[in-house]
C-alpha positions as CSV (number, residue, x, y, z in Angstrom):
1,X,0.0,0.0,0.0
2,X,2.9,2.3,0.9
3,X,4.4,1.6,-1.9
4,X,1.6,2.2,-4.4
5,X,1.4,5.4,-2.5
6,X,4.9,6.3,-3.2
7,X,4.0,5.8,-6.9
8,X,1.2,8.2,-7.1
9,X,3.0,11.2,-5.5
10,X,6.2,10.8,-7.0
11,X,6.5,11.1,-11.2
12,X,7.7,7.9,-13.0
13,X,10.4,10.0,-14.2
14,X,11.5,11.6,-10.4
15,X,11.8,7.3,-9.6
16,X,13.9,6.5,-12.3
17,X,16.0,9.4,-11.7
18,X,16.5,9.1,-7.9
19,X,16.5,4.9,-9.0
20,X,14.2,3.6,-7.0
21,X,13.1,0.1,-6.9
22,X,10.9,-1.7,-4.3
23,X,12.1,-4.5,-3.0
24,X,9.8,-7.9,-3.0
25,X,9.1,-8.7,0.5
26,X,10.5,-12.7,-0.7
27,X,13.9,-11.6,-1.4
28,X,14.2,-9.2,2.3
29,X,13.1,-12.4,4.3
30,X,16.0,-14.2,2.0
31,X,18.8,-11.6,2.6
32,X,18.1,-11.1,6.5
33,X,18.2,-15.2,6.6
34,X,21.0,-15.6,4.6
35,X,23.0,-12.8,7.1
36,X,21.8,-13.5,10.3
37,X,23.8,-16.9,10.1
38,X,27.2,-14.8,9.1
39,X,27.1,-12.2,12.0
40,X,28.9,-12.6,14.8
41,X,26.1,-11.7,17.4
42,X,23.3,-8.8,17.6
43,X,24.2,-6.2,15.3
44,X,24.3,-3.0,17.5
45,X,23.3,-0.8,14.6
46,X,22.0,-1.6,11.2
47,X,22.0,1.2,8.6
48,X,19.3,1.0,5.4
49,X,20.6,2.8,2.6
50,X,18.4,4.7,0.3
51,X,15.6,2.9,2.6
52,X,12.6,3.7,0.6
53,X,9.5,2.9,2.5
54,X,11.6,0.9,4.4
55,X,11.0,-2.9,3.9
56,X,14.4,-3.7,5.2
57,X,13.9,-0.9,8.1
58,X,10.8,-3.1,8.9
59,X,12.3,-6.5,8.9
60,X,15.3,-5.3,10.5
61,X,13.3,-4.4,13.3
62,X,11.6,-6.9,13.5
63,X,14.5,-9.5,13.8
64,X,16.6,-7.1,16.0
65,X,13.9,-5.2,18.0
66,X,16.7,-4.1,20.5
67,X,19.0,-2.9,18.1
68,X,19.2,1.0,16.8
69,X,18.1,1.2,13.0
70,X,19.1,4.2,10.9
71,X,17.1,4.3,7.9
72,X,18.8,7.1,5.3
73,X,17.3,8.7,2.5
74,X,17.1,11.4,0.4
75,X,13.6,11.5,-0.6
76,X,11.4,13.1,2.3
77,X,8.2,11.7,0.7
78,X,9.3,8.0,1.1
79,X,11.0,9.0,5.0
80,X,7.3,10.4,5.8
81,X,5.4,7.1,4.7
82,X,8.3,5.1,6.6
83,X,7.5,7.3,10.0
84,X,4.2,6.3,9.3
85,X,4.2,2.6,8.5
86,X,7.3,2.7,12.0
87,X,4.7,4.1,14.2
88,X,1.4,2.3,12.6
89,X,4.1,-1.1,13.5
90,X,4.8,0.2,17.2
91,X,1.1,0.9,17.9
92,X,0.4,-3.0,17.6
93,X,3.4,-4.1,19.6
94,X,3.7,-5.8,23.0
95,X,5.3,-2.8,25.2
96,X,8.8,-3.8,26.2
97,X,12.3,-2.5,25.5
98,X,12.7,-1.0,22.0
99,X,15.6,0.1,20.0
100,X,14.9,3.8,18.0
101,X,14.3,4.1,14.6
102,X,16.4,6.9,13.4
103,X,14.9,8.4,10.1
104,X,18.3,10.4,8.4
105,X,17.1,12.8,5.1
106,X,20.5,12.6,3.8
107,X,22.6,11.8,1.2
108,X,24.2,8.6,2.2
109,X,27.4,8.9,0.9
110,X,27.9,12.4,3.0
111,X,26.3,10.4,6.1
112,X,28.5,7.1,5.9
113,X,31.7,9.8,6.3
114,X,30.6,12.2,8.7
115,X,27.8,10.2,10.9
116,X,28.8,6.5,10.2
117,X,32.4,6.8,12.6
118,X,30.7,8.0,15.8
119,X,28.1,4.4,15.9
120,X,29.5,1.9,18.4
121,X,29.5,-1.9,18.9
122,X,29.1,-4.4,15.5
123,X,27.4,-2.3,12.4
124,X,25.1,-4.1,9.4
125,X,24.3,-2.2,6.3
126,X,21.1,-3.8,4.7
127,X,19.2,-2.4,2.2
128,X,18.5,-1.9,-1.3
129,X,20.8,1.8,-2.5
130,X,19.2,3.4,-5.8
131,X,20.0,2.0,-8.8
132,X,20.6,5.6,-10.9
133,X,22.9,4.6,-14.0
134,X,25.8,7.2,-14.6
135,X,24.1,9.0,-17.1
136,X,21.4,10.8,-14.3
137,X,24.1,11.6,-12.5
138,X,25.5,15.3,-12.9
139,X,28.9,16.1,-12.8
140,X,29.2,17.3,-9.0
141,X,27.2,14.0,-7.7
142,X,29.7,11.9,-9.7
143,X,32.0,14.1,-8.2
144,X,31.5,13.5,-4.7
145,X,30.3,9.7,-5.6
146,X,34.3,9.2,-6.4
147,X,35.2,10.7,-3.1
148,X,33.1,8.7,-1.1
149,X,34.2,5.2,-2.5
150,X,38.5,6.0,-3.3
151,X,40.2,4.1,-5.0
152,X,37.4,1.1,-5.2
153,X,35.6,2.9,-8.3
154,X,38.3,4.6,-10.6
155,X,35.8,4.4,-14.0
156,X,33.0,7.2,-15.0
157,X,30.4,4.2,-16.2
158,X,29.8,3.3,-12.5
159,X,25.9,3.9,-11.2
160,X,25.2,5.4,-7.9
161,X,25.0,1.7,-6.5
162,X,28.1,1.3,-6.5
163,X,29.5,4.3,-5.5
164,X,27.3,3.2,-2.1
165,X,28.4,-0.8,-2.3
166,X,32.3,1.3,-1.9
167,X,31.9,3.6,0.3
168,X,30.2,1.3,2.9
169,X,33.1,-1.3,2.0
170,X,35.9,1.4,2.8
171,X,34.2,2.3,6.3
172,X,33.7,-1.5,7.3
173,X,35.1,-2.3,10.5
174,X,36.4,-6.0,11.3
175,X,33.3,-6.1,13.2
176,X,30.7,-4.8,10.7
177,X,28.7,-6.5,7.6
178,X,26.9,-5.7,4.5
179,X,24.0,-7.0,2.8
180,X,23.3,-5.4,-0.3
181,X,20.4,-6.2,-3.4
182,X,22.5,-4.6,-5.9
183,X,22.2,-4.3,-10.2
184,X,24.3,-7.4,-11.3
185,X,26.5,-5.4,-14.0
186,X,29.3,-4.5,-11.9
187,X,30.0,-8.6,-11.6
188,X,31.2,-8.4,-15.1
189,X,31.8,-4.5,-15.6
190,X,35.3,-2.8,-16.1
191,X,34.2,0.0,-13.5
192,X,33.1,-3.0,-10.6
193,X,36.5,-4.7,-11.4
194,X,38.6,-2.9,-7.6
195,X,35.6,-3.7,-5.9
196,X,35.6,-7.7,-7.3
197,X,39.3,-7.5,-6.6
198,X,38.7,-6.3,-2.7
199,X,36.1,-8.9,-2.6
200,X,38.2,-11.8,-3.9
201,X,41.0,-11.3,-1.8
202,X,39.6,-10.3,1.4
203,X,39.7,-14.0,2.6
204,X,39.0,-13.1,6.5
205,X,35.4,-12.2,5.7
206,X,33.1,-14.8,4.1
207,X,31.6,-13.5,1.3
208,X,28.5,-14.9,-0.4
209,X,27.6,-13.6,-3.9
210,X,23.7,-14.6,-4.9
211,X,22.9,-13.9,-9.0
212,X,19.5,-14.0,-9.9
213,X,19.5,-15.4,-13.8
214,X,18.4,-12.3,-16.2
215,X,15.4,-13.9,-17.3
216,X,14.0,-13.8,-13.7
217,X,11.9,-10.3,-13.1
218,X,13.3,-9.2,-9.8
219,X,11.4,-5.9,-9.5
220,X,8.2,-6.6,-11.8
221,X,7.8,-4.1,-14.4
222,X,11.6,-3.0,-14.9
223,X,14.2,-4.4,-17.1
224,X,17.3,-4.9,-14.3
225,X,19.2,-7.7,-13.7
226,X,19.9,-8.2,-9.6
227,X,22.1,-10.3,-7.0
228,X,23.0,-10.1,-3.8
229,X,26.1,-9.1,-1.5
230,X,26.8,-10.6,1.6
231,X,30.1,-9.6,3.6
232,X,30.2,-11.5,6.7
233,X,32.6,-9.7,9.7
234,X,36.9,-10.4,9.9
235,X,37.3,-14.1,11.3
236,X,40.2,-16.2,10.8
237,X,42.2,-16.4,7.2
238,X,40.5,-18.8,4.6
239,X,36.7,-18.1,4.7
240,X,34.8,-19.3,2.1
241,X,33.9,-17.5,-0.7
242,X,30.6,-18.8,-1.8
243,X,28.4,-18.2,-5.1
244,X,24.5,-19.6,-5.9
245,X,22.1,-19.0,-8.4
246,X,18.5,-17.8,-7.0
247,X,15.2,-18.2,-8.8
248,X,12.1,-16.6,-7.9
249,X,8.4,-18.8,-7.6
250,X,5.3,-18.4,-6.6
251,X,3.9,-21.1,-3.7
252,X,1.1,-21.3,-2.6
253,X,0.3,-18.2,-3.6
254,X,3.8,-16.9,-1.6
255,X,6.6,-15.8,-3.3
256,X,9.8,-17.2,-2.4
257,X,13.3,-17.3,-3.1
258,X,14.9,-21.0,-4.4
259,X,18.5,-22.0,-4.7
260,X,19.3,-23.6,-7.9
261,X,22.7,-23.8,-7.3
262,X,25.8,-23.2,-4.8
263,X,29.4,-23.7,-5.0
264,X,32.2,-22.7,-2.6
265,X,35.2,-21.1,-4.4
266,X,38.8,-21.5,-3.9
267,X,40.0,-17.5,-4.1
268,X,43.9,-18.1,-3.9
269,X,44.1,-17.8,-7.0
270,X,43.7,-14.2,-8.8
271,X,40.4,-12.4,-9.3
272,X,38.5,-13.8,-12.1
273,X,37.4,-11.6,-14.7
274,X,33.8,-11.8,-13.8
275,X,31.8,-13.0,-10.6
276,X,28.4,-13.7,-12.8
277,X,30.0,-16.7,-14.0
278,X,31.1,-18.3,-11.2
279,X,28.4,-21.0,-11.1
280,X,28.2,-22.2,-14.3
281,X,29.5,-25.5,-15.4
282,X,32.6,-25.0,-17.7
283,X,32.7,-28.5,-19.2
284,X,35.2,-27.4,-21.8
285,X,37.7,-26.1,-18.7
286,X,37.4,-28.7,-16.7
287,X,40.8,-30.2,-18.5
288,X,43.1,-27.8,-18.8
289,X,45.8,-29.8,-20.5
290,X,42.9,-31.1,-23.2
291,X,42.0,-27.4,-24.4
292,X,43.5,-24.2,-26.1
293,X,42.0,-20.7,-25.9
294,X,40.5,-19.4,-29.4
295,X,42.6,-16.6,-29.2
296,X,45.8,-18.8,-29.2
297,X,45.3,-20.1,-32.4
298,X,42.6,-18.0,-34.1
299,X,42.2,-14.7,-34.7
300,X,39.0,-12.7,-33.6
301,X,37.5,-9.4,-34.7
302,X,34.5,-7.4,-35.3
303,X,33.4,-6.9,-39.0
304,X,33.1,-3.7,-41.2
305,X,32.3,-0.7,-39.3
306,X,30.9,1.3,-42.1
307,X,29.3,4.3,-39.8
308,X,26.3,3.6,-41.8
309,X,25.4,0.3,-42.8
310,X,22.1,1.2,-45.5
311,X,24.5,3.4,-47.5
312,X,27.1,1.2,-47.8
313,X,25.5,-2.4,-47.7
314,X,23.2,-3.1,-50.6
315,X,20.5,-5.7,-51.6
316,X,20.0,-6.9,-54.9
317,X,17.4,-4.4,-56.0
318,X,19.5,-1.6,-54.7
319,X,22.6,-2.6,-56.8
320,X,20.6,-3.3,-59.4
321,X,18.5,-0.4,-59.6
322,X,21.9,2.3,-58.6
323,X,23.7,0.0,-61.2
324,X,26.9,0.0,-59.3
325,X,30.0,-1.9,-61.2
326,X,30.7,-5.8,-59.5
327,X,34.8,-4.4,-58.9
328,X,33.2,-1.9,-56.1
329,X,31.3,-4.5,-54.3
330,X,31.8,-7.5,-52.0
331,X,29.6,-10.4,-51.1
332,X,28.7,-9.4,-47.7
333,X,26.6,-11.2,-44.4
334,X,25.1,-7.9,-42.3
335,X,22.8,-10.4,-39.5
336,X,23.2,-13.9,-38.8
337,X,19.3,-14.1,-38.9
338,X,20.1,-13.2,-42.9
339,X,21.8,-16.6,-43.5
340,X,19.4,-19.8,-44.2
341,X,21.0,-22.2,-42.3
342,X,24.6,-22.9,-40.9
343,X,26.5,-22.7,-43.8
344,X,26.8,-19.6,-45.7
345,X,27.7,-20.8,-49.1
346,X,27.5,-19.7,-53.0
347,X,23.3,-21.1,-53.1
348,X,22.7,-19.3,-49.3
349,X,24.3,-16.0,-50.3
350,X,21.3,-16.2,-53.1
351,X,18.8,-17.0,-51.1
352,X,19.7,-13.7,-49.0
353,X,19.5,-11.8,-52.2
354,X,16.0,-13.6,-53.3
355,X,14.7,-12.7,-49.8
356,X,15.3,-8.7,-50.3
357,X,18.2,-8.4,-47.4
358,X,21.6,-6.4,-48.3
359,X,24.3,-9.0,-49.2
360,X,26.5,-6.5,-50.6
361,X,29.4,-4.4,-49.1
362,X,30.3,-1.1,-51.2
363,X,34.3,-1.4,-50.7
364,X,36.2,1.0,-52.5
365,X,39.4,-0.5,-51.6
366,X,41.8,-0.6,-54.8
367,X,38.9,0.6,-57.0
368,X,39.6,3.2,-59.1
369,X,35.9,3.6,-60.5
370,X,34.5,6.4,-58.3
371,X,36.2,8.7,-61.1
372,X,35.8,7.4,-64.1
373,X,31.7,5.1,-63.5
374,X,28.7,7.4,-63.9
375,X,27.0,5.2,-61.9
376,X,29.4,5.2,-58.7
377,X,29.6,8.6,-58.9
378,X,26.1,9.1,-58.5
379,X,25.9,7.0,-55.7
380,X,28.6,8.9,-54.1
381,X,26.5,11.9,-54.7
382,X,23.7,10.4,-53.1
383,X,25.9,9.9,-50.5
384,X,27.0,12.9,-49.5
385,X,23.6,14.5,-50.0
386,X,22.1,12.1,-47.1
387,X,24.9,13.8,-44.5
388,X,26.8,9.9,-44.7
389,X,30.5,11.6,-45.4
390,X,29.9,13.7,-42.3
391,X,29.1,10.9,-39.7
392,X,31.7,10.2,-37.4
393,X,33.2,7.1,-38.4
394,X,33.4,8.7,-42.3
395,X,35.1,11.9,-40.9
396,X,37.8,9.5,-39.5
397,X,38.6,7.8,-42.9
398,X,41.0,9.4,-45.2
399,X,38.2,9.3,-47.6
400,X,35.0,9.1,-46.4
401,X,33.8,6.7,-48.6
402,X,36.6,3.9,-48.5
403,X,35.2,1.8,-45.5
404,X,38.4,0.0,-43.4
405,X,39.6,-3.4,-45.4
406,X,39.0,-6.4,-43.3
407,X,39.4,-10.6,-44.6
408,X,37.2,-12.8,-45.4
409,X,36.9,-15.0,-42.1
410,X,36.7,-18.6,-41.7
411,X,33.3,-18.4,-39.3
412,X,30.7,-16.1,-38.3
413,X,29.9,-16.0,-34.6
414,X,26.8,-13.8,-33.4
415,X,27.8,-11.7,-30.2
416,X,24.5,-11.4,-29.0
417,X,21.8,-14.3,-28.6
418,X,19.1,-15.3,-26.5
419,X,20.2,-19.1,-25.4
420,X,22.1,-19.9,-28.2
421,X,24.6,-18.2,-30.6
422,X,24.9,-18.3,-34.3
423,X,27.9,-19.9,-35.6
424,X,27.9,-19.8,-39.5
425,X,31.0,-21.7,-41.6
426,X,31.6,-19.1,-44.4
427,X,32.0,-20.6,-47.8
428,X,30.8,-18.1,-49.9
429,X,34.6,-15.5,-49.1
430,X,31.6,-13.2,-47.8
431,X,32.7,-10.5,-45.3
432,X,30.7,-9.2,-42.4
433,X,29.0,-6.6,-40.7
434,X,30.2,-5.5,-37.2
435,X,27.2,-7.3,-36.0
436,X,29.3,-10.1,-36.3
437,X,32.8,-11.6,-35.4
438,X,34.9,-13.0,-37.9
439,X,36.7,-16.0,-36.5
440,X,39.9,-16.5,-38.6
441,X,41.8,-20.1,-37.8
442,X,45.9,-19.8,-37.6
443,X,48.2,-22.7,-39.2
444,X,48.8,-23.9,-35.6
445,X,44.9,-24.4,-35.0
446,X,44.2,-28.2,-34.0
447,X,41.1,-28.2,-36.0
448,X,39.8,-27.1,-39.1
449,X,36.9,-24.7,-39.7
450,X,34.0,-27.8,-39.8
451,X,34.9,-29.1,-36.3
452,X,35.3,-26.0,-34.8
453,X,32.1,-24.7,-35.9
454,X,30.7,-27.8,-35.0
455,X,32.0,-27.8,-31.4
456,X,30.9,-24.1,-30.6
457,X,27.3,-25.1,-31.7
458,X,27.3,-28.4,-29.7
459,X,25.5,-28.6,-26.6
460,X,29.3,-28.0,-25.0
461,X,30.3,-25.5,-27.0
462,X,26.9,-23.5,-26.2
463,X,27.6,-23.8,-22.7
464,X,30.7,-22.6,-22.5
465,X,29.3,-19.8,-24.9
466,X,27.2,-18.8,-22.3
467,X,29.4,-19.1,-19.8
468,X,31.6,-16.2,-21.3
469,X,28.5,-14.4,-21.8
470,X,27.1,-11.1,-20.6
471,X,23.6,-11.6,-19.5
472,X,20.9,-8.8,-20.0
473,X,17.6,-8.8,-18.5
474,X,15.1,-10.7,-20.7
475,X,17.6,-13.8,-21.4
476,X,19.7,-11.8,-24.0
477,X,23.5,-12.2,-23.7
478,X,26.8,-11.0,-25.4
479,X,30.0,-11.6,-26.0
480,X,32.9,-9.7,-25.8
481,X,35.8,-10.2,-28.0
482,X,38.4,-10.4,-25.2
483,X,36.3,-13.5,-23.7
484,X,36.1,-14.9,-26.8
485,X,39.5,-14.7,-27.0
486,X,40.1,-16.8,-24.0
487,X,37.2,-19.5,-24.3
488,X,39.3,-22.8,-24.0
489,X,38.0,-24.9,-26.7
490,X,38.7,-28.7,-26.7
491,X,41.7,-30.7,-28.3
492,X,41.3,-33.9,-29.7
């Protein structure tokens, strides 16, 4: 009720700036259980971060009546309806002795320096902080975001979230804890890669790292992937560093948090590149001395950047009807959804064309014909007229029109799927689009186009696809060259 309150006085647009999300009532009753065992006693103190209407305030409360909660926020509206929902709560309580609930209108990141010092005995910081992405964030709150968190988040990309995940990192004492619902990107991202690395290796705190899958709606209505942080206080060296996969389902008419999946990790070796992948089966890796990384053998790159792909990738009826000359063009795959089937030979490069899709790339590279053919000339013109030499990858050419030279690659791999990648063997010399990767096998590569493709379609090679992968809310997922690069594919 509060909630829907919340949503009616405050604009869609005033939410999604100060990033507000409401927290399902499931996952709070998973995060306070999945604490309480990790703390080393009653928590003296426990501090809710951009607490909202206070579902975490609530619970806390409720779990730890005799302990002092701080609930901080910004936003006066959502302090006044957690005053109100605090005292509608005390009112139907047993009397007895009661810890205060402090209500803070703050900006955390000022409070956690200045206010956060002077609070005694063992410290918890639960909550949900706002999920505002870098791009609603103005130059003076990035500003004081950086000092906050130090040296723990060095990039501009970070969102507010985590500026909050490393400044309440920075002021933990041995005694204190964290559990935070936090956007899963900064698992995988360059600018959460110091606060992975202070994770990883701060092996006298047990740390528990919970990743919802991106096709699970955490917060219904919003497209966000989430997980949850738990940072248990300083014991002795070698606690465990541990990593599950959560689902959400509906019981009984309930909601409630599963576990698909838990492993323990050994961290003494370094920080791996991303923590969203630390649950899923590598079958391909489980053999070291029985695989090679692509990247050792292959070559891997994106396609043509053109700057504008519907000037200078045509369909049949386009070169046909601008009658451009056959030494100006290439055969050319722009999508993987273009190509028929797995193959991308002579018979599927025509059925491309028969379907109406652009199959061919205008490459001016050692053509001489834009002077001397009418025709190309007037394309050029065309060209120009449409604003295409003044775009910014064109203004970076030496001439605008002469698009960067790449080879014909051995396969085409789709960066981006949902559950499954395209891999296409290229047999027609086509080049592609920088929709796709060009895969292009070295003389020291153990197998040959046909078995490689073969493998990286397989239920295996899929896998391990995946597991390389950056998910996306909605089940999408993408690969980045550099991971590509070092997905160990099978000898023998």
């Amino acid at each position: 009720m509060l909630a829907e309150a919340y949503q009616i006085l405050v604009s869609g647009e005033n939410r999604r700036q100060l990033g507000t999300f409401f927290t399902p009532p499931a996952i709070v009753r998973y995060m306070i259980d999945t604490i309480r065992p990790v703390l080393r006693g009653r928590p003296s103190h426990i501090v809710d971060p951009g607490a909202g209407v206070g579902a975490f305030t609530v619970s806390a409360r409720h779990i730890w009546p005799t302990s002092t909660t701080i609930s901080v926020d910004l936003n006066v509206v959502t302090l006044g309806l957690l005053a109100a929902r605090v005292d509608a709560r005390a009112k139907g309580r047993s009397k007895g002795k009661q810890g205060p609930v402090k209500l803070v209108p703050q900006d955390y990141l000022e409070w956690i320096n200045r206010d956060w010092p002077k609070l005694e005995g063992p410290r918890l910081v639960l909550g949900n902080p706002p999920y505002t992405r870098h791009q609603l964030m103005t130059a003076s709150q990035k500003k004081r975001a950086r000092e906050a968190a130090g040296n723990l988040v060095t990039s501009g990309l970070a969102g507010l979230s985590a500026y909050f995940l490393a400044a309440t990192i920075n002021a933990l004492r041995p005694a204190d804890s964290l559990c935070l619902l936090l956007p899963g990107s900064w698992c995988e991202t360059r600018y959460g890669r110091e606060l992975r690395s202070w994770l990883w290796h701060s092996r006298r705190r047990r740390v528990e790292v919970d990743l919802f899958p991106s096709t699970v709606e955490v917060f219904p209505g919003t497209q966000v992937t989430a997980m949850i942080l738990s940072v248990g206080p300083e014991q002795g060296l070698g606690q465990p560093f541990v990593a599950r996969t959560l689902d959400l389902t509906d019981k009984y008419g309930r909601q409630t948090v599963t576990k698909n999946s838990e492993v323990t990790i050994d961290r003494s070796g370094p920080c791996p590149p991303s923590f969203t992948r630390l649950t899923t089966t590598k079958s391909a890796t489980m053999h070291a001395d029985r695989s090679l990384s692509l990247g050792s053998v292959a070559t891997i790159r994106r396609g043509v950047a053109t700057g504008a792909n519907n000037f200078f990738f045509l369909s049949d009826c386009e070169r046909s009807r601008e009658g451009l000359p056959d030494k100006a063009l290439r055969p050319a795959l722009v999508k993987a959804s273009h190509c028929p089937g797995d193959t991308l030979d002579l018979e599927a490069h025509e059925a491309i064309g028969a379907a109406g899709a652009p199959r061919w790339l205008l490459d001016m590279n050692g053509c001489d014909a834009a002077e001397t053919d009418e025709d190309l000339k007037a394309y050029l013109s065309k060209g120009k007229s449409l604003g295409v030499h003044n775009r910014h990858l064109a203004i970076q050419r030496k001439v605008w029109h002469t698009v960067e030279l790449v080879a014909t690659p051995d396969i085409f791999l789709a960066p981006v799927g949902k559950g499954h990648h395209r891999v296409i063997c290229n047999e027609a010399g086509a080049v592609g689009s920088n929709n796709l990767y060009g895969i292009y096998l070295g003389p020291l590569a153990p197998w040959n186009l046909q078995h490689l493709a073969a493998w990286l379609r397989s239920d295996d090679g899929q896998l391990s696809l995946q597991a390389i992968s950056r998910q996306y809310q909605g089940g999408s997922s993408k690969i980045e060259p550099r991971s590509l690069r070092n997905l160990a594919v099978p000898v023998g």
